[in-house]
N, CA, C and O of each residue as an XYZ file, in Angstrom:
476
protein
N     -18.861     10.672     10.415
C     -17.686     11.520     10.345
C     -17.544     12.036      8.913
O     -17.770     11.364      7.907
N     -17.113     13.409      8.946
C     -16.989     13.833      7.471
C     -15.855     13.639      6.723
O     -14.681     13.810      7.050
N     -16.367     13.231      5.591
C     -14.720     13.178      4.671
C     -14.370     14.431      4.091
O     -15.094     15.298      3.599
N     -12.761     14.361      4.275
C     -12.121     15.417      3.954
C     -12.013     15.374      2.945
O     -12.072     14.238      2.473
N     -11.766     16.658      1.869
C     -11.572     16.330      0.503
C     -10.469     17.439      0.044
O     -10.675     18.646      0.178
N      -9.165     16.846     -0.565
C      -7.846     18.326     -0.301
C      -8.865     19.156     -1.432
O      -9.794     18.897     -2.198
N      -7.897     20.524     -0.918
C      -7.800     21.294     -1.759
C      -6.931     21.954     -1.780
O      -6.050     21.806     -0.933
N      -6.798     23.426     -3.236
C      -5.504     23.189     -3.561
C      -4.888     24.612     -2.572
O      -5.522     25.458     -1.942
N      -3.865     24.484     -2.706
C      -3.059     25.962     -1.529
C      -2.161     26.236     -1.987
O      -1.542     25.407     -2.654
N      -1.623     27.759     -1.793
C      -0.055     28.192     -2.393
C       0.625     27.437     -1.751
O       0.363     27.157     -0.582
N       1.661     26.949     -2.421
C       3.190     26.210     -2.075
C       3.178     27.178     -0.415
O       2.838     26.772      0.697
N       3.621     28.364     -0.779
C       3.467     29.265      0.503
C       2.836     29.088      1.374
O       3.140     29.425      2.519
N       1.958     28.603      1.094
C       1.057     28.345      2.573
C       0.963     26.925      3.112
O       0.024     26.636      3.854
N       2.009     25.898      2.734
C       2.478     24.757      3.379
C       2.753     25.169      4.536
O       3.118     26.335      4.686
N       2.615     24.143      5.803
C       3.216     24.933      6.982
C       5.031     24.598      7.038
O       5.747     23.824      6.403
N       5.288     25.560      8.079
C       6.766     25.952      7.703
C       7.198     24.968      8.048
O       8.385     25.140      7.772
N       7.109     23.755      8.582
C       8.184     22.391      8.718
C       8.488     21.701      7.346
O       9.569     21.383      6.849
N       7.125     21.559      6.855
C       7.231     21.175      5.471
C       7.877     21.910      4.591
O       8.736     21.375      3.890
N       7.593     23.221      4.470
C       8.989     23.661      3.788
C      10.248     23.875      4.142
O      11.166     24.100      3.354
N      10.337     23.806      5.440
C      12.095     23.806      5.503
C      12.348     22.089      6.136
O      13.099     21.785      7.063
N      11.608     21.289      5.444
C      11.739     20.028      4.989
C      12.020     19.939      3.418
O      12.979     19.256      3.057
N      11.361     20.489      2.615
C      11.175     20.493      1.172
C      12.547     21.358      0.876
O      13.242     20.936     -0.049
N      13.012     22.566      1.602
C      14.397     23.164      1.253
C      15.180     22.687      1.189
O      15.872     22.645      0.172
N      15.531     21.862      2.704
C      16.853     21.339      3.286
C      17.212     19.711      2.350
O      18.348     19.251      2.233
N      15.826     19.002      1.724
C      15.582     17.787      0.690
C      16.592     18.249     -0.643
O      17.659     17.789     -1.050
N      15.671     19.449     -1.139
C      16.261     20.305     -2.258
C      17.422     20.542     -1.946
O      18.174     19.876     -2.657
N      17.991     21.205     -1.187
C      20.097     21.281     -1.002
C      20.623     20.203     -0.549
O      21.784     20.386     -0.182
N      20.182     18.975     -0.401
C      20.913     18.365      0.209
C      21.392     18.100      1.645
O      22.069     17.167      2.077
N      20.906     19.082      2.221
C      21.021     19.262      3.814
C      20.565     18.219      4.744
O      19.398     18.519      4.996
N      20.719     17.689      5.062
C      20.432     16.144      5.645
C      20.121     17.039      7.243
O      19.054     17.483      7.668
N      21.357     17.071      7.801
C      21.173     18.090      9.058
C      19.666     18.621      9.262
O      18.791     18.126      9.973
N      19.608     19.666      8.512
C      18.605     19.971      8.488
C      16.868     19.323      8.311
O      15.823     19.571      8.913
N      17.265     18.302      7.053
C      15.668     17.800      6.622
C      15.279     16.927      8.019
O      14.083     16.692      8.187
N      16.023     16.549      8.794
C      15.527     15.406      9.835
C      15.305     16.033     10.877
O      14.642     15.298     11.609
N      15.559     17.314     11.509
C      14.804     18.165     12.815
C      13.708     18.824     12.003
O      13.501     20.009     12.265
N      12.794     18.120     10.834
C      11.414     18.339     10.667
C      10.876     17.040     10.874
O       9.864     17.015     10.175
N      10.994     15.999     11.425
C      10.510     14.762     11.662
C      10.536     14.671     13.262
O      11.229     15.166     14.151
N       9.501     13.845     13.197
C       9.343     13.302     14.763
C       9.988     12.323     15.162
O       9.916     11.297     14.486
N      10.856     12.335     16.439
C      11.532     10.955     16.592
C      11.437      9.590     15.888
O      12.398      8.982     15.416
N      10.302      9.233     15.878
C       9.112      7.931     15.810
C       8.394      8.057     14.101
O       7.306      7.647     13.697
N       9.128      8.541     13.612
C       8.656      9.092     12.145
C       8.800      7.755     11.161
O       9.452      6.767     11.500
N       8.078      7.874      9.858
C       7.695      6.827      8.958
C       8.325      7.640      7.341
O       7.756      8.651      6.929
N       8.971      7.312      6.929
C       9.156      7.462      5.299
C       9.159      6.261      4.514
O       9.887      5.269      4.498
N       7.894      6.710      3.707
C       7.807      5.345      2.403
C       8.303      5.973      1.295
O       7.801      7.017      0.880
N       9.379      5.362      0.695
C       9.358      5.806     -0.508
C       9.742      4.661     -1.476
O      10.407      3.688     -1.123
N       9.245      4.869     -2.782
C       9.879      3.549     -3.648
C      10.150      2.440     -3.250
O      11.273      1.935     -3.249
N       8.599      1.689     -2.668
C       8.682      0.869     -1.905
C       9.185      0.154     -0.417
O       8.797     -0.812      0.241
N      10.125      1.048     -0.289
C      10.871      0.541      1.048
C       9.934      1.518      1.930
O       9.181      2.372      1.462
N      10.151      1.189      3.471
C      10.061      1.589      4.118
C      10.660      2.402      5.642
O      10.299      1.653      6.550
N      11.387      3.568      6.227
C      12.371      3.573      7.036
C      11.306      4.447      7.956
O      10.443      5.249      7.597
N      11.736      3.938      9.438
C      11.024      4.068     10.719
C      12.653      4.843     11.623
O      13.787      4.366     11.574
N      12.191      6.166     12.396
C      12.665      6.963     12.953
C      14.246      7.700     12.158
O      14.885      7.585     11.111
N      14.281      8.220     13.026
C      15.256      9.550     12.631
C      16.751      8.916     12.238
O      17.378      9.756     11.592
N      17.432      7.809     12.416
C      18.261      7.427     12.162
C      18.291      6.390     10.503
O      19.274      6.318      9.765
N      17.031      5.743     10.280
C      17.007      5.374      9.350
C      16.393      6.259      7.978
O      16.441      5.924      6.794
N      15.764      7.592      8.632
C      15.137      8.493      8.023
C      16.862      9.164      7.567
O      16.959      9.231      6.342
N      17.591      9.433      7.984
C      18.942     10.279      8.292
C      19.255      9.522      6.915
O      19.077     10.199      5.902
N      19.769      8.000      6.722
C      20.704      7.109      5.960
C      19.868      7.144      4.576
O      20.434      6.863      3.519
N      18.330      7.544      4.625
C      17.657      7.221      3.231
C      17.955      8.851      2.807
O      18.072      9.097      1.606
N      18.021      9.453      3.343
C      18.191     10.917      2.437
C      19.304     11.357      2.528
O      19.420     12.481      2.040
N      20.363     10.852      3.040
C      21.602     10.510      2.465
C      21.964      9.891      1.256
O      22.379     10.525      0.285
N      21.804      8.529      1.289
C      21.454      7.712     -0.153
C      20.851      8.590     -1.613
O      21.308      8.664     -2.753
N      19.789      9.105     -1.053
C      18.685      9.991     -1.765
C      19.584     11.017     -2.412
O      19.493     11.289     -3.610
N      20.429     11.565     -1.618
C      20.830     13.127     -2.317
C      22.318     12.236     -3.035
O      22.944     13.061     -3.701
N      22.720     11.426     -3.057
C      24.025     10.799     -3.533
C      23.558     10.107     -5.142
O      24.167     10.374     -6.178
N      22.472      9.271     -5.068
C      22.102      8.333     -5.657
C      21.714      9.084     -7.245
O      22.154      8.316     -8.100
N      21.326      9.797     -7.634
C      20.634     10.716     -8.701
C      21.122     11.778     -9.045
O      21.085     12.233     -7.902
N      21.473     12.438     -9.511
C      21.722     14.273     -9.860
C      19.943     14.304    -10.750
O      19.527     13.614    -11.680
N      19.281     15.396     -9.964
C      17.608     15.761    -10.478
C      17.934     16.992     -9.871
O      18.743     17.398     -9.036
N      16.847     17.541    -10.716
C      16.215     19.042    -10.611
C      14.631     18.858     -9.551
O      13.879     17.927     -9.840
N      14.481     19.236     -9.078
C      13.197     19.157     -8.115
C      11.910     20.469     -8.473
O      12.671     21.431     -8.581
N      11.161     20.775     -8.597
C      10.080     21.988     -8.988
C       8.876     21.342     -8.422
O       8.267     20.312     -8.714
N       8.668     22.541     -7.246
C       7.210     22.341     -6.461
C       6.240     22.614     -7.728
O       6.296     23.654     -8.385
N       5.631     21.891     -7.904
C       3.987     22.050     -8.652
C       2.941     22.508     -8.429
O       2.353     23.269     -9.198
N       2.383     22.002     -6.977
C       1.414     21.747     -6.650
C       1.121     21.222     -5.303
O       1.609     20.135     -4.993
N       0.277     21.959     -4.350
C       0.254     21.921     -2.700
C      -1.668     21.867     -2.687
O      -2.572     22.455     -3.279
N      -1.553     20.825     -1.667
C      -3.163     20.490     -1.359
C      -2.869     19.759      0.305
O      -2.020     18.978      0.734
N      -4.302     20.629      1.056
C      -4.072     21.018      2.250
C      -5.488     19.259      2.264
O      -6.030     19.026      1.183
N      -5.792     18.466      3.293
C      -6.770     17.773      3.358
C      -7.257     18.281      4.562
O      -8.463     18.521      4.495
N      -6.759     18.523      5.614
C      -7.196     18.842      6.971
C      -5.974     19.581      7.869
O      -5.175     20.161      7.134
N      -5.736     19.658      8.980
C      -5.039     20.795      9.399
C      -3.407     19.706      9.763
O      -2.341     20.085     10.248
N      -3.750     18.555      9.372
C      -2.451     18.088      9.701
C      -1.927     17.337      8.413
O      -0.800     16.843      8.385
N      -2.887     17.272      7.249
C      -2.482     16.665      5.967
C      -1.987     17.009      5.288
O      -2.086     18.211      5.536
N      -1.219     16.913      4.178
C      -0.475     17.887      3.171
C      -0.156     16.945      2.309
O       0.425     15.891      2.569
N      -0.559     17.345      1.199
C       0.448     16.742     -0.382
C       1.076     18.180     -1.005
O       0.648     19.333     -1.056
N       2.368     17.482     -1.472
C       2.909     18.611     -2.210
C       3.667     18.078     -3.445
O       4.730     17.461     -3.388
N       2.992     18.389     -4.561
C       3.797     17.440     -5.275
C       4.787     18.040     -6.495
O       4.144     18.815     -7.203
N       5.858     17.921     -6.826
C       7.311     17.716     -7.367
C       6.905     17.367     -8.427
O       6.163     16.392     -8.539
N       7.529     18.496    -10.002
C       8.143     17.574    -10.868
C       9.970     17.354    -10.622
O      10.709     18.124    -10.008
N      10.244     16.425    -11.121
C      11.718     15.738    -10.917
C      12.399     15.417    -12.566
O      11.846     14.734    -13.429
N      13.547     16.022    -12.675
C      13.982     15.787    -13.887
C      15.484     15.388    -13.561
O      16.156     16.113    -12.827
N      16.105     13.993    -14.225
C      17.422     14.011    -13.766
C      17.661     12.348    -14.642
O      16.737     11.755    -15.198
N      19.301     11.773    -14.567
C      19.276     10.894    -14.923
C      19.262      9.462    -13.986
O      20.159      8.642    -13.788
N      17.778      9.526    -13.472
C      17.781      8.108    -12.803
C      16.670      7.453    -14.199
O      16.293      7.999    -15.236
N      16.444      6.273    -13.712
C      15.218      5.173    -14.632
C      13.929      6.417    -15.236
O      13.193      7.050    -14.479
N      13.933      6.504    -16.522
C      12.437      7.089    -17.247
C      12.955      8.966    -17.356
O      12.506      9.641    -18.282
N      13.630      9.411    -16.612
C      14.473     10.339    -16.850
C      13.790     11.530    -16.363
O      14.585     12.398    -16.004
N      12.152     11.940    -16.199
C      11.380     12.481    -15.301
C      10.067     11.877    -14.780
O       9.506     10.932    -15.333
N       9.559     12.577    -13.524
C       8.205     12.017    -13.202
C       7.881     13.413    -12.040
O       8.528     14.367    -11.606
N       6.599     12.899    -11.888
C       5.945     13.783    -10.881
C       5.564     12.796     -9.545
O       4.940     11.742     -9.420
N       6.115     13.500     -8.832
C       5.457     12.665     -7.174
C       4.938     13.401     -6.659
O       4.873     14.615     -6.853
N       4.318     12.529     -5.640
C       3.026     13.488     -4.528
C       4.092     12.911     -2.996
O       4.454     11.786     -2.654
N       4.292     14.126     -2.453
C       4.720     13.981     -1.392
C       3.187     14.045     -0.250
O       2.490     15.015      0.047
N       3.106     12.911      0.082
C       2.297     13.014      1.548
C       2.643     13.256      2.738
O       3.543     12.510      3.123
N       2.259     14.069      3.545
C       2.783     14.663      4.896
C       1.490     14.283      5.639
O       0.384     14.529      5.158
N       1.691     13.587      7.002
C       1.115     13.823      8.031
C       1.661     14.498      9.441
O       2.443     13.988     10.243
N       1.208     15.414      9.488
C       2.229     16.129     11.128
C       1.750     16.022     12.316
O       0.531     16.159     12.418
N       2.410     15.797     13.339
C       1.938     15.626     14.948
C       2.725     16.454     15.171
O       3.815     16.526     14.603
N       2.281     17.287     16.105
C       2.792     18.670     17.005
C       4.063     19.438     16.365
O       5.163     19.661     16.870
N       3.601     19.740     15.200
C       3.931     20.758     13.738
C       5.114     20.289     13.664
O       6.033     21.094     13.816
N       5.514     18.529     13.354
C       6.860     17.935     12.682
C       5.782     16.986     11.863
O       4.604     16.681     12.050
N       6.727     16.689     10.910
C       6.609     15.186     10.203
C       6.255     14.125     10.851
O       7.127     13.758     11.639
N       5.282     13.459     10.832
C       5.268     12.293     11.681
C       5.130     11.334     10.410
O       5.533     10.183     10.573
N       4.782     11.561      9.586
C       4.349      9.797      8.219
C       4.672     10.918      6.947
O       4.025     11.956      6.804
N       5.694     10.532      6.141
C       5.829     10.887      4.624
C       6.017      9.629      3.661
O       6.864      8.737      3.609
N       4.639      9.988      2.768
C       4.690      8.784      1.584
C       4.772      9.412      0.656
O       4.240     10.509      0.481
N       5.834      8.486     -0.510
C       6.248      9.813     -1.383
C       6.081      8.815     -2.844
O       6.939      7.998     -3.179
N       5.075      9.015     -3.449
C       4.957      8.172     -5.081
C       4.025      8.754     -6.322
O       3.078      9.538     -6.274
N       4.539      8.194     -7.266
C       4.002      8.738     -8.691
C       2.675      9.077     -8.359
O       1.924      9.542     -9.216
């Protein structure tokens, strides 16, 4: 089997769940960021882990409360037709004061199904 190897893609050419995942993250829109996930969906972030749409709902709640940051897409890399990194610089006053993350996307039937999100 061949290994995939990303490469890089306009922000623009993320597919559109992921960005009106990445919008609705950016405003705060909770409503919105979670009808880009699949029922049965996975978010890792900063160690923890939250499984489906209700615990996905309460972490990006937390998320948009917890910090005041600035968010700036960087950088988008496609691995295969369902992979995606997109990665964020973040400037704001939580711990170290900025960093860059790689958002990982895996999608099943063009939603979110697995997002891992770290330095």
């Amino acid at each position: 089997m061949p290994s995939h190897q990303p490469h890089t893609i306009a922000p623009r050419d993320l597919p559109t769940t992921i960005t009106r995942y990445l919008r609705a993250h950016k405003d705060h829109d909770t409503a919105t960021a979670v009808t880009a996930f699949t029922s049965d969906a996975t978010v890792t972030d900063d160690g923890s882990t939250y499984q489906g749409v209700t615990a996905i709902e309460q972490w990006l709640n937390r998320s948009a409360t917890e910090f005041t940051y600035t968010l700036e897409l960087t950088d988008a890399q496609q691995t295969d037709p369902t992979h995606y990194v997109a990665t964020h610089h973040l400037e704001g006053n939580f711990p170290g004061g900025s960093v860059d993350l790689r958002y990982q996307f895996a999608l099943r039937d063009d939603l979110i199904e697995r997002l891992v999100i770290e330095p």
